[in-house]
Backbone as CSV, one residue per row, in Angstrom:
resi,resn,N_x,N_y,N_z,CA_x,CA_y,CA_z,C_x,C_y,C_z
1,UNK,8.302,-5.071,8.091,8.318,-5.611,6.755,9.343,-4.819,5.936
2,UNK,10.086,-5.431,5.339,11.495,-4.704,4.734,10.978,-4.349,2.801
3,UNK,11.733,-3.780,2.278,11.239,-3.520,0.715,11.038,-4.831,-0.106
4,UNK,11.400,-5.996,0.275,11.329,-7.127,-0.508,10.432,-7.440,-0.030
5,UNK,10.063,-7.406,0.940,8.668,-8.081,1.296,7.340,-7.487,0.852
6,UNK,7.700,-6.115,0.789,6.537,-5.232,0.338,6.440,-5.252,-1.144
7,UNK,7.417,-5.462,-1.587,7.123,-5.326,-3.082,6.959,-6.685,-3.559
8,UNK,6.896,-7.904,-3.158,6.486,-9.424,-3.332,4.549,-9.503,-2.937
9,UNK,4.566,-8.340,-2.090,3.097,-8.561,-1.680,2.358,-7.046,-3.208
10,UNK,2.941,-6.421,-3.871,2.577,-5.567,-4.663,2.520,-6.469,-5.905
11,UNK,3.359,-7.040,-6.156,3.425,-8.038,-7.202,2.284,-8.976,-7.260
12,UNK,1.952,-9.342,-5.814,0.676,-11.233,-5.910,-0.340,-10.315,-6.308
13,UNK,-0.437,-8.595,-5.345,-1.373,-8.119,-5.627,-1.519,-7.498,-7.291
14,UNK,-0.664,-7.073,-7.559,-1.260,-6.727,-8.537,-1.617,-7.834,-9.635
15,UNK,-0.931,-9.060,-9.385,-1.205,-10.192,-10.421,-2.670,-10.765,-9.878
16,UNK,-3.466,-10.798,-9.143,-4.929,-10.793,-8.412,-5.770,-10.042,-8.975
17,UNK,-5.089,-8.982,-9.286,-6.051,-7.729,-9.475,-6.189,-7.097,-11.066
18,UNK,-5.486,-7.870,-12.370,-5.132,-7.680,-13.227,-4.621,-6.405,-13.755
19,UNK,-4.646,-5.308,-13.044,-4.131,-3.953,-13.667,-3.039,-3.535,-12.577
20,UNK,-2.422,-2.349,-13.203,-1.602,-1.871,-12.401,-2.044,-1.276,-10.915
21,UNK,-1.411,-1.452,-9.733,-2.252,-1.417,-8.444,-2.696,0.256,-8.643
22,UNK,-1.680,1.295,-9.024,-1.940,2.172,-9.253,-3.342,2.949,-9.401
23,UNK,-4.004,1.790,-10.372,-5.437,2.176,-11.167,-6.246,1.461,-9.861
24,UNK,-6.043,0.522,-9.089,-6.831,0.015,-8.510,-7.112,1.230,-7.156
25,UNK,-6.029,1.773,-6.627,-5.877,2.526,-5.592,-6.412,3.663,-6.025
26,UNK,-6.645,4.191,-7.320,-7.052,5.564,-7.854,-8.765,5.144,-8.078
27,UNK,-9.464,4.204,-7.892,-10.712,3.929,-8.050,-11.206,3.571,-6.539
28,UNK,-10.297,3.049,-5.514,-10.727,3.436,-3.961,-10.222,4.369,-3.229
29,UNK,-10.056,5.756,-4.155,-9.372,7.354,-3.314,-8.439,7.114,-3.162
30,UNK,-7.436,6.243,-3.207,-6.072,6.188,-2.704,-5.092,7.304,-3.583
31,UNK,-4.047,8.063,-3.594,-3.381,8.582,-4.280,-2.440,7.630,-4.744
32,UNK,-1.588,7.771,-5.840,-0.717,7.352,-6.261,0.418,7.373,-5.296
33,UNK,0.828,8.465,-4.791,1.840,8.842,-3.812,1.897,7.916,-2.372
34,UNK,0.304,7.764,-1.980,0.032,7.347,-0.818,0.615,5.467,-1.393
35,UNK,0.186,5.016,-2.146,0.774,3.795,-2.755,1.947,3.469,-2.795
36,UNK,2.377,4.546,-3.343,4.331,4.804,-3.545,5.270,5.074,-2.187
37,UNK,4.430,5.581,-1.341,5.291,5.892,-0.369,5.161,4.481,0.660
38,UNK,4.376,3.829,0.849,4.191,2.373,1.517,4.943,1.841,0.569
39,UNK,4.800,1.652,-0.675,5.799,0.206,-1.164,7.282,0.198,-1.175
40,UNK,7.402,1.802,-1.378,9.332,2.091,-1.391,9.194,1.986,-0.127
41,UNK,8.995,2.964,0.860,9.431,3.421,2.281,8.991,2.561,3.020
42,UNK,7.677,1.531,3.662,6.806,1.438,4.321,6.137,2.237,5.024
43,UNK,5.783,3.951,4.585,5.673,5.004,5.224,3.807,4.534,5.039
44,UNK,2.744,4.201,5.864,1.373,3.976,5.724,1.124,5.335,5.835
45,UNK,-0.289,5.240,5.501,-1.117,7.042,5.532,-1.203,7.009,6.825
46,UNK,-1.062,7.966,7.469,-2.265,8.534,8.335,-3.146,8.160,8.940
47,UNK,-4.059,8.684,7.913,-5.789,8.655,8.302,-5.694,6.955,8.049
48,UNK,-6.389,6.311,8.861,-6.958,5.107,9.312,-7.572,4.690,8.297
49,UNK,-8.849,5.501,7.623,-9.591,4.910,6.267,-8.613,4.875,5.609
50,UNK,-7.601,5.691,5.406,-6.488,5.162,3.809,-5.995,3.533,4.628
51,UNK,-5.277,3.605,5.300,-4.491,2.711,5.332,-5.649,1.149,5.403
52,UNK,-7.159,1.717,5.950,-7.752,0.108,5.373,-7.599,0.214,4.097
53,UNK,-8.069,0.757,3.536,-8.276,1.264,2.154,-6.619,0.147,1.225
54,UNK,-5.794,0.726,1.522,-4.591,0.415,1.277,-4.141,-0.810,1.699
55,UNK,-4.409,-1.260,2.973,-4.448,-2.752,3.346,-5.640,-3.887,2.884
56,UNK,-6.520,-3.325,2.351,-7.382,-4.114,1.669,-7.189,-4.419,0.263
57,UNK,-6.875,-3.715,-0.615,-5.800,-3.367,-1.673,-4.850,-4.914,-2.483
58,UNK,-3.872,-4.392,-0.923,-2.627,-5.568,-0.685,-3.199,-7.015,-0.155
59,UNK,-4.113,-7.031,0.033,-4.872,-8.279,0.831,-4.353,-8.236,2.767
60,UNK,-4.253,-8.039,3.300,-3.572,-7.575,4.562,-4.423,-6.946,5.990
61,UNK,-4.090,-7.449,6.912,-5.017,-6.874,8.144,-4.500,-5.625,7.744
62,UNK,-5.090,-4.269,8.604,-4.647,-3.460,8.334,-3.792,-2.793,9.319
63,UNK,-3.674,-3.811,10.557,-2.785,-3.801,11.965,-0.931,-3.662,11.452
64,UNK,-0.805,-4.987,9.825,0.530,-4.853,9.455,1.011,-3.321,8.508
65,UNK,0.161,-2.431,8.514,0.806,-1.069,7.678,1.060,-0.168,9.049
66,UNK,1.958,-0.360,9.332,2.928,0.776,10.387,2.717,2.240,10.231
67,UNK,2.473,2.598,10.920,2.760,4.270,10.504,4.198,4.804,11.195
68,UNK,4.909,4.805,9.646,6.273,5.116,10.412,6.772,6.792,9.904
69,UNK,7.936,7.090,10.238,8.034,8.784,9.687,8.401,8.740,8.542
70,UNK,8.594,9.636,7.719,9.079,9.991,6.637,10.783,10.071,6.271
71,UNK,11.612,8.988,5.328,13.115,9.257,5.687,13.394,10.744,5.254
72,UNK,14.254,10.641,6.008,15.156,12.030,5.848,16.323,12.654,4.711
């Protein structure tokens, strides 16, 4: 999934969800960072609970958040 795609799926979501996803991810443990770094980078968390956490969020299996490295 490339940055346009991710940020078209941040957008439906956050228009679903009426507030900034930010606030939504900070009321299911998510960090801000952990949010930020999937929508710029596609970099997913880690730990397995974030990334449901985070794919539930976005509306999304949680099979499509990659865990990829960090750019350089």
């Amino acid at each position: 999934m490339d940055t346009a795609e991710r940020e078209q799926l941040f957008h439906e979501a956050q228009s679903r969800h009426g507030v900034p996803l930010y606030v939504v991810a900070r009321q299911q443990g998510l960090s801000p960072a952990t949010v930020y770094l999937w929508r710029r980078f596609g970099i997913a968390p880690k730990r397995h609970a974030s990334r449901e956490k985070l794919a539930a969020l976005l509306g999304l299996p949680t099979s499509e958040l990659e865990v990829q490295n960090a750019p350089e």
